[in-house]
N, C-alpha and C positions, 0 to 999 in steps of 0.2 A: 633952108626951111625956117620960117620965124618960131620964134620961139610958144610955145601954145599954139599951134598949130588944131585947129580943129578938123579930124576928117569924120566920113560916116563911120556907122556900128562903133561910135563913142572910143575911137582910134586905138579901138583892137585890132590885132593883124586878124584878117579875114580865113585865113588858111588854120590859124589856129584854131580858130572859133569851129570851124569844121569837124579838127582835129579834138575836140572836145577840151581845148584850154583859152582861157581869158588871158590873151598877150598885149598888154598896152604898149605901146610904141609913141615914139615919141612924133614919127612922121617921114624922117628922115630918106625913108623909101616911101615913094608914096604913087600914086595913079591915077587920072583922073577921067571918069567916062565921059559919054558925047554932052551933057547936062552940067558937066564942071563940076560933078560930085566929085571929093577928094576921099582915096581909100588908100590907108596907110599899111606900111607892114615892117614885121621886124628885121628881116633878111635879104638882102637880095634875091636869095635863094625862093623864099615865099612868094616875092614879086612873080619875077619869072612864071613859077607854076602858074598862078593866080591869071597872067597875060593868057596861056591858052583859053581858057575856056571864061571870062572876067563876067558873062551876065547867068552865068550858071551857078559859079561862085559866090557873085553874091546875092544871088537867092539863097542861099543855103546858108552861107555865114549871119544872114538878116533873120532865119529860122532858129541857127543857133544859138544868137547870141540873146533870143526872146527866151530858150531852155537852159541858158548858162547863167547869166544877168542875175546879178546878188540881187533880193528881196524879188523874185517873179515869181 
């Protein structure tokens, strides 16, 4: 993955954002929907989970991280 890698939800893992913590990632796991949106995560582990259900999640991570997001 290059270096500065830009994904959505400003390349928090998405599982966290869930889980109520702001996890920046560098990318290095990452996902990409039908649209070529790239969504990064910190673990393999998080990947995975994230694969079953990935438009469910990220409605919820994108809900999150508008309630988590320093100055919102």
């Amino acid at each position: 993955m290059p270096k500065n890698a830009k994904g959505e939800l400003d390349n928090y893992d998405p599982i966290g954002l869930i889980a109520g913590a702001l996890i920046k990632t560098d990318c290095s796991y990452n996902w990409r929907d039908d649209d070529g949106k790239m969504y990064c995560f910190a673990t393999p582990t998080s990947l995975v989970y994230f694969e079953a259900w990935p438009k469910t999640y990220i409605a919820r991570a994108t809900d999150a991280l508008q309630r988590l997001k320093p100055g919102s």
